[in-house]
N, C-alpha and C positions, 0 to 999 in steps of 0.2 A: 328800547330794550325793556323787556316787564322784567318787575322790580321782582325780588325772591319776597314770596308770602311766608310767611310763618306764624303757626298758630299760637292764641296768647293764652295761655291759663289752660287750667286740664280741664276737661270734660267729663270727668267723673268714673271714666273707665279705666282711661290711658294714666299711669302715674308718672309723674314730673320726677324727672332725673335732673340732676348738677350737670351740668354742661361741662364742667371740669371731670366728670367721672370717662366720657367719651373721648374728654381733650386729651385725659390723661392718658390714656389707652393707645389712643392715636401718637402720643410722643413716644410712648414707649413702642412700638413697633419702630417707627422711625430709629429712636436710640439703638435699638436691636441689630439692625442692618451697619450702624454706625460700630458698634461696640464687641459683638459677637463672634467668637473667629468664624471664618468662612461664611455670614451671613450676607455680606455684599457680593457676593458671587451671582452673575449674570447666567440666564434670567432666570434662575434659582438659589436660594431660598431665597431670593430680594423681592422679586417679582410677588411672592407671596406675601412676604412680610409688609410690602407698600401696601397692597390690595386693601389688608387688616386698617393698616395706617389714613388709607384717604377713607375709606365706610365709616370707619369712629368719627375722624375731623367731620364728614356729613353730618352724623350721626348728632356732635357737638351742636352744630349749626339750627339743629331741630330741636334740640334740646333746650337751647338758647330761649329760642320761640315760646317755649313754655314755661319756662323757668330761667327769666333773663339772670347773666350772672353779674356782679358789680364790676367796676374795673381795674379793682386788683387784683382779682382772679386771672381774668385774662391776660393782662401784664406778667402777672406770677408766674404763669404757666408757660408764656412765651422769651421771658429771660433767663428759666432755668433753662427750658430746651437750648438755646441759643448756648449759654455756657458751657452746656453738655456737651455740644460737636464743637467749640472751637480748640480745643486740642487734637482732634483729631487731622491725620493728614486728608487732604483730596484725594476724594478714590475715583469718582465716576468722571470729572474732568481734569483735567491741568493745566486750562486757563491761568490758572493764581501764577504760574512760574515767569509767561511771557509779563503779566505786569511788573514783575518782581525784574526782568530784565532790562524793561523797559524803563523803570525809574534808575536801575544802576548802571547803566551807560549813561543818561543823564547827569549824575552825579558825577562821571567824568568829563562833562563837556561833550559828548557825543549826540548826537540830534539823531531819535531813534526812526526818523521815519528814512535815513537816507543808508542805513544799514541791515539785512537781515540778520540775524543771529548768528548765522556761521559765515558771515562775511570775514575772509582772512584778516581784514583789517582790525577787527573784533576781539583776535583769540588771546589775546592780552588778559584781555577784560573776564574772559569764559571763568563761573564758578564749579563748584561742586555738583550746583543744581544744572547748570547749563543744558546737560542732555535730555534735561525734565520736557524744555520747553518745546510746544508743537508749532510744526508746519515752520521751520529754522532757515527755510531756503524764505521766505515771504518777510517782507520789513511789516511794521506793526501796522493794522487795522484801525487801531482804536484811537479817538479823536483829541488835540489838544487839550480840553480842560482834564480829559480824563489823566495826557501824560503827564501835566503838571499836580495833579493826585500823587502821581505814580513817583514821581522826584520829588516833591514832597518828604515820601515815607522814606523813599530810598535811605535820604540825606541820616533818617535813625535809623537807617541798615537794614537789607533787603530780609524781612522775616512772613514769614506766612503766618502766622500769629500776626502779629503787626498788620496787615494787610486786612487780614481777617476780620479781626476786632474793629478797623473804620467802618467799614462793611454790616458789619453788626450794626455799630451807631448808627449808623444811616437808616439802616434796616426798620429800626425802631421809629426812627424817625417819620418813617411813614408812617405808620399805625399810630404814633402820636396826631398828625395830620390828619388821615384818616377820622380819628375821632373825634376833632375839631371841625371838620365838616361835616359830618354826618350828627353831628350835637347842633351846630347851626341850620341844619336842612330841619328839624325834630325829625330826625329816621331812629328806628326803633333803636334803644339805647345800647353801644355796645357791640351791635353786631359787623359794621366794618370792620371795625380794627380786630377782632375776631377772626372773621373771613380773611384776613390777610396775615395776622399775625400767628395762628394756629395752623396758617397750609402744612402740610408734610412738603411742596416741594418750595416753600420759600426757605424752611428749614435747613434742608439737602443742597441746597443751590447756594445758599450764602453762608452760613453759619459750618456748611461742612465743606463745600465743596470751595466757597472763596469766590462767587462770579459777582463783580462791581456793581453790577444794575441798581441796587439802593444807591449807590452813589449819585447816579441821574435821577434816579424815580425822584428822592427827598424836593431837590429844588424844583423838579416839574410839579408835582404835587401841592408844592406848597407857595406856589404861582398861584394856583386857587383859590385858595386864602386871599389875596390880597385881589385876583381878578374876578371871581365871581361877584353878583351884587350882593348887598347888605341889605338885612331884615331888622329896619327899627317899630316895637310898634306903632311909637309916636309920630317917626319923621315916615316912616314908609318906606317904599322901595327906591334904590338911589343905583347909582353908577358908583363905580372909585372914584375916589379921586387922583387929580392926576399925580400923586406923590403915590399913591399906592399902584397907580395902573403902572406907573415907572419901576416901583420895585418888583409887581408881579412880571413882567416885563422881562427886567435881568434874571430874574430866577429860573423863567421859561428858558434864557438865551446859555444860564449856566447848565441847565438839565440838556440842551441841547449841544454843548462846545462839549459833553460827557457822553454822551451819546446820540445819534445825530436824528434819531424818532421822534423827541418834542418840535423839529422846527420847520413841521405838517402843520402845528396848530398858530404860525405868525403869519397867515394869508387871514383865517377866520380874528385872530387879533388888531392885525389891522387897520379891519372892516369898522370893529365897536371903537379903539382908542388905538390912536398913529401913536402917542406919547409909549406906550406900552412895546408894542412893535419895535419902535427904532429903539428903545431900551434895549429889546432882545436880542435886534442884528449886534449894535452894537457892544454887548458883551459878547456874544461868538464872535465876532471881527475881533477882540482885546484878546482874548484869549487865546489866539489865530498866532498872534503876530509873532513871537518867541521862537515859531517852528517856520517860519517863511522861509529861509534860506534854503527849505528843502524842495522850493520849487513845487514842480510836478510829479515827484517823488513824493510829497503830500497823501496823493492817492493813489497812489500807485498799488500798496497793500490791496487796501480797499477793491478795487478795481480787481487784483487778481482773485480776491473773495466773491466778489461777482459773478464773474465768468465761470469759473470752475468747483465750487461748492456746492454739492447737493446731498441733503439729509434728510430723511426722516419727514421729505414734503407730504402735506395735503392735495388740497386742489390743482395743485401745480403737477403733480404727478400724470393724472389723467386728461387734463388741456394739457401739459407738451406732448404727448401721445398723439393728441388730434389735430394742432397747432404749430408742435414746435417747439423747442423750450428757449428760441430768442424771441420769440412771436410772444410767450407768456411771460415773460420778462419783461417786453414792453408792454405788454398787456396791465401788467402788476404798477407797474411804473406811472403807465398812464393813469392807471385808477388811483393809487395814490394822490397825485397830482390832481385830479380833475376831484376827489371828493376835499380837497384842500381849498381849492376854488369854489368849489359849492358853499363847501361852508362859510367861505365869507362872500359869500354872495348873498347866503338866507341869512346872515350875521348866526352863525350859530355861537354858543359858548366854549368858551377854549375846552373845556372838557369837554363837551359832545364830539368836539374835533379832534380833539387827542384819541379819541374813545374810538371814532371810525375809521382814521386815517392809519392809526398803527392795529387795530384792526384788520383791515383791507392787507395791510401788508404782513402779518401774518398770515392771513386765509390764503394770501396769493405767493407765499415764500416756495424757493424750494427748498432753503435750509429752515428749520424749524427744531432748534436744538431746546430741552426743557427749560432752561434758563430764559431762553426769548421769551418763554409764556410771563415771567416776571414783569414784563411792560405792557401788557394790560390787567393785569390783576387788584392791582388797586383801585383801578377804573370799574372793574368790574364787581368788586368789591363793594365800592360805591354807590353804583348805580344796578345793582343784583340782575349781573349779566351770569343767569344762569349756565348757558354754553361756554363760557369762558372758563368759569369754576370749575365745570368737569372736565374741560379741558388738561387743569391744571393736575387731575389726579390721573387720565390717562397716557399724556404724553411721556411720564416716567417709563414706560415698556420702550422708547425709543431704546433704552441703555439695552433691551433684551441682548446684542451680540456683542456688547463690551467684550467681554472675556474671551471667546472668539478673535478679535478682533486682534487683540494681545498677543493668542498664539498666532496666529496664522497671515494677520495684515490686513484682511479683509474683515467688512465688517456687514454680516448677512443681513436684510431687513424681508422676513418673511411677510407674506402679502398680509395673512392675518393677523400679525402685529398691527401692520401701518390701516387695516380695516376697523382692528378694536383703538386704535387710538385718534382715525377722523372721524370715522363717521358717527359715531352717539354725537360727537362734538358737534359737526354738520347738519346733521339731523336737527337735532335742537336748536343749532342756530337758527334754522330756517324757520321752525314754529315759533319762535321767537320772531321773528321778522314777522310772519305774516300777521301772528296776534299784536305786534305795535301798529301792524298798519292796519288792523282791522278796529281800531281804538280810536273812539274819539277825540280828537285833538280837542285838548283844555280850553280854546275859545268857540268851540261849537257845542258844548256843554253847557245845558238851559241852567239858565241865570247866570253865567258868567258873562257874557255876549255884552251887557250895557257898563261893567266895568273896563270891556275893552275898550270899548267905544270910549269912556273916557280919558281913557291914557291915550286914544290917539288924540283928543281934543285938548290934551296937555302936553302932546308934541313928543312921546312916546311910545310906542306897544311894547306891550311886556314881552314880546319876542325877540325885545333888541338890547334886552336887560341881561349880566351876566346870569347866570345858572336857573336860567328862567326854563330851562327843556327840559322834561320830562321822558320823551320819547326818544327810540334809539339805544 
């Protein structure tokens, strides 16, 4: 994947802006739609107001380039915004209510994968909020570590604040991460946690809307920490060790017991350190065990989210037209799987792996709700997956028939929505793709060639070092 260029210093014509003047711009649009009456009304005035809202955060990002900003600017600008929407309620989803239900049957002793919501057995339990929560005939989706989060909160009483505000931490959490690797890579100073802390839709999605995904991102993320290689300049390039490959390990297997996308990247794990791997299984199988009794009821949710969920797809849309849409399902399924094999097969790094595998299962979703884009954004972040990023500012037209939807049940997706919000993304991907492969690879690049050669004669290549990849 080519890395985002950004120019450094002015050129004498162009005049250098604060990056907080763009950022700021861009939160207040964002706040706008949050704050305004009638401004989240679908797909007007919001649809406008985002528009404003993703062209500044750009705009930021360019600015960045020329006039890096320090890092309490950035922090500044992304803990106000964050304050700002957590009083507000969710408007564009109502995810937050099923968590919020999910941890308080818990806290009765009720095992949430073996009840749906309006199980009569249930209605004891129903609160105020109960009618909030979606899809009430379906038991929970969402994975053990995540329900033991969920009971957790319960236990200080089911509040959407409460919920919100962990969410947040997490939130942060990455961008703190975030800058700790990209300060260890020496990538331009600042601008990860930037690209991910300043989105408009990590904004809307966590801090207003309330969807968990910081809760897995933080420990998948910061798996990398501890599993990528070390750069000393005295001792050189190393592996973990195995107390760190262990701890990166469980962090990968708690990101994964939260959400079930990191656990693509324990086949390429593995490949480099089994000590790391069986860390990982092993903390998903722990954190498994509490919800056992529920049998095959387990996935059952899950499973019916499979079968019958379709949103706002990409690629998927047009291969099941020619295909099938069980034909592209196994289609997706198998690619998943078989780029998970790849990668440790060529011993790829747990992040190239994460990067492709949840990836591929994006590009091949039929559900593709704006919150999912939150699980490669940091990756992309990272490693300036351009197509990802605008990704991340067009898929908000998904909500275009919310209010539709409200009145009437159905929820329209006109073609030229679902046009303006894959294909620039598709597009780009692909010249993204072709210019990585039309790149030459780092060990065919004159004069590197005779330090490869010595790391094979020292009984490693640096392509079997963690965050040795460039490409991708």
């Amino acid at each position: 994947m080519s890395r985002i260029r950004l120019a450094s210093g002015s050129d004498g014509r162009v005049p250098s802006v604060s990056p907080l003047l763009p950022g700021a711009l861009s939160l207040a649009f964002v706040l706008a739609i949050a704050w305004l009456p009638g401004a989240s009304g679908t797909p007007w005035p919001s649809m406008g107001l985002w528009a404003g809202a993703f062209v500044a955060y750009v705009g930021a990002t360019l600015a960045h380039g020329r006039r890096p900003l320090g890092r309490r600017g950035v922090w500044a600008l992304a803990i106000v915004g964050r304050l700002a929407l957590l009083p507000r309620d969710p408007h564009f989803s109502d995810d937050i209510y099923r968590y919020l239900w999910d941890g308080w049957v818990q806290t009765h002793g009720v095992n949430p994968y073996l009840y749906a919501p309006e199980a009569a057995a249930l209605e004891p339990l129903r609160t105020g909020w109960h009618a909030l929560i979606n899809h009430p005939s379906v038991s929970t989706i969402y994975p053990p570590g995540a329900q033991l989060v969920f009971w957790s909160l319960a236990l200080l009483g089911p509040s959407v604040v409460l919920f919100k505000l962990t969410w947040v931490a997490a939130d942060l959490g990455v961008g703190w991460v975030l800058d700790r690797l990209s300060s260890r890579r020496g990538e331009p100073p600042g601008l990860a946690p930037l690209l991910y802390l300043w989105s408009p839709l990590v904004f809307v999605e966590v801090a207003w809307s309330g969807h968990m995904e910081p809760l897995g991102l933080l420990p998948t993320m910061a798996a990398l920490l501890f599993l990528e290689r070390r750069r000393d300049p005295e001792e050189g390039a190393g592996t973990p060790s195995p107390r760190s490959a262990a701890l990166g390990g469980a962090l990968l297997g708690l990101g994964a017991a939260i959400k079930l996308a990191p656990a693509a990247a324990i086949p390429a794990m593995a490949r480099r350190r089994a000590v790391a791997a069986a860390a990982a299984v092993g903390t998903l199988i722990l954190l498994s065990l509490p919800y056992v009794d529920a049998g095959s009821s387990l996935f059952q949710g899950l499973l019916t989210y499979a079968e019958h969920w379709e949103f706002n797809a990409g690629a998927f849309r047009p291969l099941s037209a020619l295909l099938g849409s069980d034909a592209v399902k196994a289609l997706a399924a198998a690619g998943i799987v078989g780029c998970a094999l790849f990668a440790a097969w060529h011993r790829w790094s747990v992040e190239r792996a994460l990067f492709w595998t949840i990836g591929i299962a994006l590009a091949l979703s039929p559900t593709i709700h704006p919150w999912y884009v939150l699980w490669i954004l940091p990756l992309a972040a990272l490693r300036g997956g351009r197509a990802w990023l605008l990704l991340s500012g067009t898929v908000f037209l998904a909500y275009w028939g919310l209010d539709a939807y409200r009145a009437t049940g159905s929820w329209p997706e006109p073609l030229f929505v679902r046009l303006a919000i894959h294909v620039p993304f598709l597009a780009l991907l692909g010249i993204e793709a072709i210019s990585a492969h039309r790149r030459p690879r780092r060990g065919d690049v004159a004069g590197r060639e005779e330090p490869r050669e010595e790391s094979r004669r020292q009984g490693s290549a640096p392509d079997e070092e963690e965050g040795s990849d460039s490409e991708g």
